[in-house]
Backbone as numpy.savetxt, mean C-alpha at the origin, in Angstrom:
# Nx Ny Nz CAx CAy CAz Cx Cy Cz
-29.40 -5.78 -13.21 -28.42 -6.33 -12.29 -27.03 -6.24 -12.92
-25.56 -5.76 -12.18 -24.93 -5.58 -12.82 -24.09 -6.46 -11.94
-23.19 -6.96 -12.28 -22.28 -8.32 -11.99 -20.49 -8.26 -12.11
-19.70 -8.55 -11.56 -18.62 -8.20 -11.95 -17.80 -9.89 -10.92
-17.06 -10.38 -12.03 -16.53 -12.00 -11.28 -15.31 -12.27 -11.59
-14.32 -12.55 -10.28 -12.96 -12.50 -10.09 -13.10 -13.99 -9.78
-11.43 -14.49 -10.22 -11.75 -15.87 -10.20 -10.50 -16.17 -9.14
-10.37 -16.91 -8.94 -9.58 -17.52 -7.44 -8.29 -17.97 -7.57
-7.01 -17.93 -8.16 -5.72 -18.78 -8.76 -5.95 -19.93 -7.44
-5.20 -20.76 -7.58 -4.55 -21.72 -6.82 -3.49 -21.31 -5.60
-4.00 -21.95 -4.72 -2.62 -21.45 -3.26 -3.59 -20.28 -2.61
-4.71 -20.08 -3.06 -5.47 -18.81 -2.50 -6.93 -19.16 -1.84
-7.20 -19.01 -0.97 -8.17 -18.95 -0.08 -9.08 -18.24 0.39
-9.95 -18.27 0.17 -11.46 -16.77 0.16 -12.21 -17.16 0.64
-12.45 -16.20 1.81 -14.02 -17.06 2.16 -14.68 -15.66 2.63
-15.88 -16.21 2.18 -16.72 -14.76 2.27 -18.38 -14.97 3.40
-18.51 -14.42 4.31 -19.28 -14.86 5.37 -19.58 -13.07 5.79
-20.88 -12.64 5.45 -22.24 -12.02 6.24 -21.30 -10.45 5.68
-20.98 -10.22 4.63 -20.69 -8.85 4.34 -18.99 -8.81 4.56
-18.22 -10.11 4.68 -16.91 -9.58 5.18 -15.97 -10.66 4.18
-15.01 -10.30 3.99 -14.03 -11.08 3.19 -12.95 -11.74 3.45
-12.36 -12.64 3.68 -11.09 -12.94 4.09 -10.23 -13.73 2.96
-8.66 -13.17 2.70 -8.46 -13.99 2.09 -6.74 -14.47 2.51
-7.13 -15.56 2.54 -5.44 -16.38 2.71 -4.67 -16.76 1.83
-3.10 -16.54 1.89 -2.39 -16.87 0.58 -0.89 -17.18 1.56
-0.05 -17.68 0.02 1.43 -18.14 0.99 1.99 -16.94 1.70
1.86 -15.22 1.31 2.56 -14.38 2.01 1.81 -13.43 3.28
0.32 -14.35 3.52 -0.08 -13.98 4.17 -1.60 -13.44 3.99
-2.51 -12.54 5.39 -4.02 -12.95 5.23 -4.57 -11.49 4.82
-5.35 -11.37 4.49 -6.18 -10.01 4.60 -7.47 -10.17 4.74
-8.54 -9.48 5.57 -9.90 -9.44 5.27 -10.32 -7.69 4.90
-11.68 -7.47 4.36 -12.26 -6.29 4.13 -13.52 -6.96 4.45
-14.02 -5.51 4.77 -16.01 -5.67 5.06 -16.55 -5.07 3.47
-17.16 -5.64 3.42 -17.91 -5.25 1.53 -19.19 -4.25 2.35
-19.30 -3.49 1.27 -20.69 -2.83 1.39 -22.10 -3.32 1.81
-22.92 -2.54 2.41 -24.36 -3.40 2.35 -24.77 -3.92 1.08
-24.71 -2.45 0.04 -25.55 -2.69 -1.22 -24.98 -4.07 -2.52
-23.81 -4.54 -2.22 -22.90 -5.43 -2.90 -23.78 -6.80 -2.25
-23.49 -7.49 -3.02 -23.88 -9.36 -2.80 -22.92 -9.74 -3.69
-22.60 -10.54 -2.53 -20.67 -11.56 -2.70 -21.30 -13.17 -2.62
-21.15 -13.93 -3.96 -21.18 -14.60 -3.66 -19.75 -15.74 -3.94
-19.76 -16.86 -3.48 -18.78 -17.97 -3.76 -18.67 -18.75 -4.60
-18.87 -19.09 -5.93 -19.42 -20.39 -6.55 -17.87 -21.10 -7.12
-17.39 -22.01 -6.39 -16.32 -23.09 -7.01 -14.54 -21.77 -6.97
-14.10 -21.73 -7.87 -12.97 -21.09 -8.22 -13.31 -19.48 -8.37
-14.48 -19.43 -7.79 -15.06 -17.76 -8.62 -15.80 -17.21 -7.58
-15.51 -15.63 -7.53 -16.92 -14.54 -6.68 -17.84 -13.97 -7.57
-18.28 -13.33 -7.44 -19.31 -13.02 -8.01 -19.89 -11.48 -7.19
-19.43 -10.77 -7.76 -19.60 -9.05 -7.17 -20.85 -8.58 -7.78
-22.13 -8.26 -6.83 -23.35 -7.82 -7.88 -24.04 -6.88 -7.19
-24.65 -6.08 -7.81 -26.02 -5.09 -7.34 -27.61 -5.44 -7.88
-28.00 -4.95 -7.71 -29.40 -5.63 -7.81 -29.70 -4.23 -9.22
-29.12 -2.56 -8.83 -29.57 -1.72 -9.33 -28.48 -1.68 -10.64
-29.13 -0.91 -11.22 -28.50 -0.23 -12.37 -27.70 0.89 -12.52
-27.82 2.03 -11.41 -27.59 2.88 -11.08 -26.18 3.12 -11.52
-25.48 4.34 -11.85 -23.76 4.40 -12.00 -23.25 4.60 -11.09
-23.13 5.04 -9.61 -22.96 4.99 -8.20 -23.33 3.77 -7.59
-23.90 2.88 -8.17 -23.77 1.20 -7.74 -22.66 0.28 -8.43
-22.97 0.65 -9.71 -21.96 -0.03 -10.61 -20.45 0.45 -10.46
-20.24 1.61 -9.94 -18.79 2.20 -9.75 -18.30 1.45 -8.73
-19.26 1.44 -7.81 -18.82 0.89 -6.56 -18.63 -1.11 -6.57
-19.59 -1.76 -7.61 -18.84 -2.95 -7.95 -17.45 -3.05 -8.58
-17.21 -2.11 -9.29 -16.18 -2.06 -9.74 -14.39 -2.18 -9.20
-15.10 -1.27 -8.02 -14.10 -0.35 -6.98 -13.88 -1.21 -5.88
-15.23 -2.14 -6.01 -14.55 -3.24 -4.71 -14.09 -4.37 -5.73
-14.33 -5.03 -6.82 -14.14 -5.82 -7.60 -12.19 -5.41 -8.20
-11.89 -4.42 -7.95 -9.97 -4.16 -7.91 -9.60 -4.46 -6.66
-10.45 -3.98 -5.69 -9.95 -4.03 -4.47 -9.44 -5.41 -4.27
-10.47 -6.46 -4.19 -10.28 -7.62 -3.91 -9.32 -8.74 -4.90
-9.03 -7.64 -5.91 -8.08 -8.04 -6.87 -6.93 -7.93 -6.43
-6.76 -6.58 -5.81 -5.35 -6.18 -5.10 -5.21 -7.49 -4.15
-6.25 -7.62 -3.52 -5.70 -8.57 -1.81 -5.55 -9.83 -2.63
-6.01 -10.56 -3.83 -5.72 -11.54 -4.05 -3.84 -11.92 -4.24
-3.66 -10.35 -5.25 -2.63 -10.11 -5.48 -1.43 -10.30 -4.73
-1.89 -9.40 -3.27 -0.89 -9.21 -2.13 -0.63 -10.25 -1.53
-1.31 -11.14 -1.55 -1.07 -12.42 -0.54 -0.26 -13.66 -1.33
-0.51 -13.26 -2.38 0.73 -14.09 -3.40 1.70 -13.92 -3.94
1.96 -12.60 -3.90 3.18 -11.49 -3.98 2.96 -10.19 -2.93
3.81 -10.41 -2.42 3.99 -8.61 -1.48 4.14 -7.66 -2.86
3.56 -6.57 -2.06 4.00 -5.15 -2.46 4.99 -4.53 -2.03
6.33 -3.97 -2.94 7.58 -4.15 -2.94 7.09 -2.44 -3.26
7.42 -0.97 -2.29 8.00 0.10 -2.82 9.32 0.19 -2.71
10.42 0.81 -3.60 11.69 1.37 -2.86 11.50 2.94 -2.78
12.46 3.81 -2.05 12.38 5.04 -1.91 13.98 5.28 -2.10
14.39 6.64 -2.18 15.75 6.97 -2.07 15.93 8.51 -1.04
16.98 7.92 -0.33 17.60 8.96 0.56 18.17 10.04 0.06
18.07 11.22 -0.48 18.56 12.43 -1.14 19.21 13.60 -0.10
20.53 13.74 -0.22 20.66 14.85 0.49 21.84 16.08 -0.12
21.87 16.84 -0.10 22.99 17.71 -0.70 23.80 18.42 0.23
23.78 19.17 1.56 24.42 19.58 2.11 24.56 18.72 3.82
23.49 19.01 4.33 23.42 18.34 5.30 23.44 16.54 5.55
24.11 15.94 5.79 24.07 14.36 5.70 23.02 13.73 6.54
22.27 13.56 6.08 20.74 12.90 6.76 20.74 11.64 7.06
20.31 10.95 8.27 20.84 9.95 8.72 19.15 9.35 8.80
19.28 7.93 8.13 17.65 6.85 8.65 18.11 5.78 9.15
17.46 5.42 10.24 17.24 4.01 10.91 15.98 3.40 10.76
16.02 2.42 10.63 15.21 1.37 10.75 15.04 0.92 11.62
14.14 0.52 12.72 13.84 -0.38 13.72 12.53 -0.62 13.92
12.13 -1.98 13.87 10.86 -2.61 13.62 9.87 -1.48 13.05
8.81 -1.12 13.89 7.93 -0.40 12.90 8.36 1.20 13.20
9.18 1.67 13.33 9.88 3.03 13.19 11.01 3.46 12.47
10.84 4.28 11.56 11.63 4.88 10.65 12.06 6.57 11.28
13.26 5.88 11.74 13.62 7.42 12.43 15.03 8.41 11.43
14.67 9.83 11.83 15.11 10.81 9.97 15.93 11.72 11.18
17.26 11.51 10.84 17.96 12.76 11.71 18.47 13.64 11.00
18.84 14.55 11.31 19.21 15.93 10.07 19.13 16.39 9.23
17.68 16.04 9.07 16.85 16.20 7.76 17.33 18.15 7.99
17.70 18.49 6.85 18.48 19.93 6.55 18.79 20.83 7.87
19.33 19.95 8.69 20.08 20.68 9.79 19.30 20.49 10.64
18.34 20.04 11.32 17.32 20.05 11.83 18.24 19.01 13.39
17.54 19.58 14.68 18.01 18.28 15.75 17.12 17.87 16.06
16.14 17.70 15.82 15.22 17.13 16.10 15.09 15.75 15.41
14.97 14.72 15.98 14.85 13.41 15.51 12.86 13.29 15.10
12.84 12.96 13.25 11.48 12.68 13.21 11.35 10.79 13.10
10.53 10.72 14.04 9.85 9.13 14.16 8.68 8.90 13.29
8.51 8.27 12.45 7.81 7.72 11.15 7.18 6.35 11.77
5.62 6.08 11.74 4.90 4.78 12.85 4.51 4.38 11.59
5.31 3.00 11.41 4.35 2.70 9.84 3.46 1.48 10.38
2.40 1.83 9.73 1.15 0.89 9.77 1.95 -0.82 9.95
0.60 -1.28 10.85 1.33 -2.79 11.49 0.71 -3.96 9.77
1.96 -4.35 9.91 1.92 -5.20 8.26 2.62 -5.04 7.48
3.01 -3.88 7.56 4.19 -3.44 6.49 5.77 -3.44 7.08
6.50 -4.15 6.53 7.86 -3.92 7.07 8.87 -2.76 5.90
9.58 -2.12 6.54 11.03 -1.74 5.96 12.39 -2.28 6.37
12.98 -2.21 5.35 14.51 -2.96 5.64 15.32 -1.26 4.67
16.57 -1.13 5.43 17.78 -0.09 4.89 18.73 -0.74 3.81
18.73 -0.73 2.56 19.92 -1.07 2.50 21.00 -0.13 1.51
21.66 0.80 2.58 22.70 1.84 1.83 21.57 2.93 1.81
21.13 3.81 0.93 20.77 4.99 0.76 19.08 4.13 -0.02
18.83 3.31 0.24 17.54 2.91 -0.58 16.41 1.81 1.29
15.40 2.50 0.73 14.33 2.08 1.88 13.40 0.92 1.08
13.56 0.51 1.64 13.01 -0.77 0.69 11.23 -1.10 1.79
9.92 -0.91 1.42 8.88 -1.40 1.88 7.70 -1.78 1.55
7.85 -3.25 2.41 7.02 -4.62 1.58 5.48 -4.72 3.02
4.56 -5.02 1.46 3.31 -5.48 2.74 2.43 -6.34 1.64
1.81 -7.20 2.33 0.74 -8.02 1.28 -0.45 -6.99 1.04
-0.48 -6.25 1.84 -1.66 -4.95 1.92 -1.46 -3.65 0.78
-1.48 -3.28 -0.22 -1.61 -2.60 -1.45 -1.46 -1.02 -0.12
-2.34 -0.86 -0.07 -3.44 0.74 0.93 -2.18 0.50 2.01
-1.98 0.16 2.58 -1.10 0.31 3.29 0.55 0.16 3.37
1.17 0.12 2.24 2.34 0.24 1.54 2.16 1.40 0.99
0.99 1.66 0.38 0.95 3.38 0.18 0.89 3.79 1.28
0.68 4.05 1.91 0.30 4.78 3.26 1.48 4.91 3.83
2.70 4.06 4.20 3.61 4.15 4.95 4.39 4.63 4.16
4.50 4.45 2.81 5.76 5.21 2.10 4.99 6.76 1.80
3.67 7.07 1.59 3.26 8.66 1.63 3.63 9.37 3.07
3.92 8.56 4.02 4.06 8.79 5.64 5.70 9.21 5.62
6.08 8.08 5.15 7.80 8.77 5.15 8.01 9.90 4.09
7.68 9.96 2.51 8.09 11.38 2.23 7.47 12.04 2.95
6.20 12.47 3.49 6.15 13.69 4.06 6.58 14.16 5.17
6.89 13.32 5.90 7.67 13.30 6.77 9.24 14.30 6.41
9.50 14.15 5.43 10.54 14.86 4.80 10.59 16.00 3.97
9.20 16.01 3.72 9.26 17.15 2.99 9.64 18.96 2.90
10.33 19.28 2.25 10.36 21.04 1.94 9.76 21.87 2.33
9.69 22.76 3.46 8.26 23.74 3.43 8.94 24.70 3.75
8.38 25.87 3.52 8.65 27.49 3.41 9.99 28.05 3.05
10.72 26.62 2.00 11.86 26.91 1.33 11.68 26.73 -0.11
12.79 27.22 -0.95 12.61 27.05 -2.57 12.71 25.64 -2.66
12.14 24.89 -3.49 12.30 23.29 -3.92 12.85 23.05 -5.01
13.67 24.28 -5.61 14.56 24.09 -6.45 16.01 24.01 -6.10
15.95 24.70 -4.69 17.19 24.54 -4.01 17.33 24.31 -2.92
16.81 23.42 -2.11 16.69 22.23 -1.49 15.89 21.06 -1.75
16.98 20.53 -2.20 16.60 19.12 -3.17 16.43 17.94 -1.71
16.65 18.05 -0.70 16.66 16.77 0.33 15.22 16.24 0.63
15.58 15.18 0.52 13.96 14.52 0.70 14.73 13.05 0.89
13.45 12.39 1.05 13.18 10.62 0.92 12.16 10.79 -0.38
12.70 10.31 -1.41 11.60 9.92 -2.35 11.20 8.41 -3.57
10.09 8.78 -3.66 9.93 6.88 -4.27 10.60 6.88 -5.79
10.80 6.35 -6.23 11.70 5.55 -7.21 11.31 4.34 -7.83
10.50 3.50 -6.75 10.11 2.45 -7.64 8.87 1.46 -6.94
7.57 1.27 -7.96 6.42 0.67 -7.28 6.39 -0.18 -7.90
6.41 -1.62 -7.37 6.13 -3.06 -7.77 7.36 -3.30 -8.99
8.67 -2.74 -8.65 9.47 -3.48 -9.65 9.36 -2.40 -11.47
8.60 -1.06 -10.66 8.69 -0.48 -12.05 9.18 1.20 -11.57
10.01 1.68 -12.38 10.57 3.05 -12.12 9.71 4.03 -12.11
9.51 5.29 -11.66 8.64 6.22 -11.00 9.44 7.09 -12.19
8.91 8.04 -13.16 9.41 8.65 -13.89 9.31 10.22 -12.97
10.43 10.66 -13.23 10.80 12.02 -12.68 10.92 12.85 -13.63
């Protein structure tokens, strides 16, 4: 039997009922469905992530949900904070913000306006040439900022000389080395 046990801080709320997870915190809720082969249990300040087998495709997978639920503990007591930066060299590229749409005009001459749908939970705010986007949700702060660079990205040109993009800069308060 292999076992893996996350413990609960204070201000945090878990409750775990028939394969599904929920957890509440001051910045907000998240649930996930756990696997069949996993047994979640509750005891006091603590879960308790287990398999019955030995197997390394069981144990990976305690593992893999045992971060997971680390992340959501995480998110709900601190958001997930990416920033990105607006890059442009010739053409002046214009972003708006409005509720869940991130709209990219003249991305390298282009008239076409691209609309960016970021996942419901995650907000962005503009401020100056930096995109700032927060979610208690880990997977889905990635998701919306992998949604806006590509959204921007280079294709069937040199990428040494067209440098314009939206790109990240900074995850959870730490610099993205370039």
């Amino acid at each position: 039997m292999y076992t893996r046990i996350i413990k609960i801080p204070e201000g945090v709320e878990v409750n775990v009922s028939r394969g599904k997870i929920e957890v509440k915190g001051p910045k907000g809720q998240l649930a996930r469905v756990c696997p069949l082969i996993l047994e979640m249990k509750k005891e006091g300040i603590e879960i308790t992530i287990s398999t019955k087998s030995e197997k390394a495709k069981e144990k990976a997978l305690v593992g893999a949900f045992a971060a997971h639920m680390q992340n959501m503990i995480n998110g709900v007591q601190e958001l997930y904070v990416y920033k990105l930066k607006i890059c442009y060299v010739h053409f002046p590229m214009s972003v708006k913000v409005s509720g869940q749409d991130v709209s990219i005009t003249n991305f390298l001459g282009e008239k076409k306006t691209k609309i960016v749908k970021l996942p419901s939970g995650v907000t962005a705010k503009l401020a100056g040439e930096i995109i700032t986007v927060e979610s208690s949700d880990k997977e889905l702060a990635g998701q919306a900022v992998t949604r806006i660079e590509q959204a921007t990205r280079v294709r069937k040109k040199d990428k040494r000389v067209f440098l314009d993009g939206i790109y990240l800069i900074e995850r959870d308060g730490k610099p993205i080395a370039t």
